[in-house]
N, C-alpha and C positions, 0 to 999 in steps of 0.2 A: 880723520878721514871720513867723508861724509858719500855714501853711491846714495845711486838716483833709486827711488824703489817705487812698486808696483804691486798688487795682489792678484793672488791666485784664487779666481771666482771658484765659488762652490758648483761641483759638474764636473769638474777636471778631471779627466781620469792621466793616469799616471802609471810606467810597469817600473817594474823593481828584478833585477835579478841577486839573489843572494842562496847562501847555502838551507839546506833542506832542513838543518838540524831544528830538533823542535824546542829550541833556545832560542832558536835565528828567523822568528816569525819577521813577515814583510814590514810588519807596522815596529818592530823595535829596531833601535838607533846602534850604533856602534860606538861606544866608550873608550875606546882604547887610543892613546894619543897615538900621532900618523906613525908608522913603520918607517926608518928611514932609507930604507930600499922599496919597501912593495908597498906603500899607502898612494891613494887618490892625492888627484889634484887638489881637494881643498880639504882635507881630511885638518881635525884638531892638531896644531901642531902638539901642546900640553893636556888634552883633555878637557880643554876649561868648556867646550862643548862639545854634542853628541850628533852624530851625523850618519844621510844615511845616503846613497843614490838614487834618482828617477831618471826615467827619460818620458818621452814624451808619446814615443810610440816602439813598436818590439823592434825593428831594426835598429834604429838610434841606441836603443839601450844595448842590445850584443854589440853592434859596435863602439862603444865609448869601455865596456868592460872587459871586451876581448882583443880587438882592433888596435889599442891605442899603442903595444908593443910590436907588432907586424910592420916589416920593412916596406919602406914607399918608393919602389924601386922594379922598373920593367925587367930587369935581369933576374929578380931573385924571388917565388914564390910565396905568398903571404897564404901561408899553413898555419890552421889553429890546430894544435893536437887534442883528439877526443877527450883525454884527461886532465883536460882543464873544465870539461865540465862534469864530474864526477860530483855526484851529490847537489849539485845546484838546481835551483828552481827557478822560475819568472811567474811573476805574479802581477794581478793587474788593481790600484785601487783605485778609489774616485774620491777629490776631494771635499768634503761635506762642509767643511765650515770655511769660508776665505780666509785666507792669511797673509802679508806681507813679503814680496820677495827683495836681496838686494838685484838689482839691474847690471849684470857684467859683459852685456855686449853692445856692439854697433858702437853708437856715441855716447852710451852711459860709461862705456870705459875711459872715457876722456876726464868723465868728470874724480873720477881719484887717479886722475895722471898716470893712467895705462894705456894700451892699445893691446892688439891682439893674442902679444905673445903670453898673455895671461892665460887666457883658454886655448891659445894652441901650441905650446914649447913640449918640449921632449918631457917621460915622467923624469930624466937626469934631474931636472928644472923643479919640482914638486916640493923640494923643500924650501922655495924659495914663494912660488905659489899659494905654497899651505900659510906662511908670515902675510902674504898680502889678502890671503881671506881671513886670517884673524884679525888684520887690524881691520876688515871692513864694517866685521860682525862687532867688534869691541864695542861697549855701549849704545850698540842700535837693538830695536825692536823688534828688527825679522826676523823670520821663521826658516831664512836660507836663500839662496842665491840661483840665480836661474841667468844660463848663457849657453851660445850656441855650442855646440857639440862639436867636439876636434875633427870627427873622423864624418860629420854632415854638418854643414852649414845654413840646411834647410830645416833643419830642426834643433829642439831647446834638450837640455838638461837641466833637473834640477836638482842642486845638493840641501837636503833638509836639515837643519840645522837648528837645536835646541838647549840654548847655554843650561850648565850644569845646574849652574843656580837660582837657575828661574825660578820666581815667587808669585804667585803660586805656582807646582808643577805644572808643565806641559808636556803630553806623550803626542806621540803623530795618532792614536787613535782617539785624542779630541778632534782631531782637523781632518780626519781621513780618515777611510772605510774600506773594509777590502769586498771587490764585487767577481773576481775571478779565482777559483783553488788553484793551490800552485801546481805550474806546470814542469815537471820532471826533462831538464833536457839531457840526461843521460840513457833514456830507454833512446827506443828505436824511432818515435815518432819526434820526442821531442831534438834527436840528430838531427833527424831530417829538415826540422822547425828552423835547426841554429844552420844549418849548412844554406838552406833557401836564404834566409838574410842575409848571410855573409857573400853571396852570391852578389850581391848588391853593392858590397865595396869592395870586387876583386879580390875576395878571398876564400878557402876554401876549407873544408873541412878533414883530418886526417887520424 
């Protein structure tokens, strides 16, 4: 299986939200093969690589991290509860060196015989998603996968992606930089940060 691919010019900047811990810096990868309840859409099915989430800009990213379980339905309230973000941060990097992405939207999903419901199916669907980004990644070059965002259309996501056995190693801090301290969105300011976004795709914060 062969996707269409493209790089990521050096200048990118890119946010990341992830836990605070000082294990869980923005520039390391996450090792642990996918959860088969709570992992991402392309998350390692086996670990054979390491992966991490961007987006593109601060609302895309709360919403593809928070969003993507809140019901799509006038009847019933789309509530994020405050203690989902307990200990998390958002951080912003830029990236310094280009690198490679695979292309998984619009008409590059045509060409490994997909269409949409790749980037947009339920997470039910994610174990089936995480099988079709590892055969993308199998024996390709890139450095990870970039496609529109479930919960905005008008904006990217990208899943960074670093097989295990790369020779020589590659860390995401060869390729990126971080130009923003991380941002605490469990104080009072950064609430108000995640509720103002969430504002933005009718949902709210509680």
């Amino acid at each position: 299986m062969t996707a269409e691919v493209a790089s990521i010019p050096a200048g990118t900047k890119l946010w990341r939200i992830h836990s605070g811990a000082p294990d869980r810096h923005v520039l390391s990868l996450n090792q642990t093969p996918a959860h088969p309840v709570h992992g991402g859409r392309f998350d390692s099915p086996d670990g054979s690589f390491h992966y991490s989430y961007f987006g593109d800009d601060i609302s895309v990213c709360i919403a593809e991290t928070y969003c993507r379980s809140l019901p799509l339905d006038d009847n019933v309230p789309r509530i994020l509860r405050r203690k989902k973000l307990d200990g998390r941060v958002l951080s912003q990097v830029q990236v310094t060196t280009e690198f490679p992405v695979a292309l998984l939207h619009g008409r590059h999903l045509a060409a490994i015989g997909q269409d949409l419901w790749l980037t947009k199916c339920d997470p039910v669907d994610y174990p089936r998603t995480q099988q079709w980004a590892a055969a993308v990644l199998n024996g390709s070059q890139v450095h990870g996968i970039k496609y529109r965002a479930r919960n905005d259309e008008d904006r990217f996501s990208v899943v960074m992606t670093i097989r295990a056995d790369t020779d020589p190693p590659v860390a995401l801090a060869d390729l990126m930089c971080v130009v923003r301290d991380p941002i605490p969105l469990d104080d009072a300011s950064g609430l108000e940060l995640v509720r103002s976004h969430l504002a933005v795709y009718n949902a709210t914060l509680r």
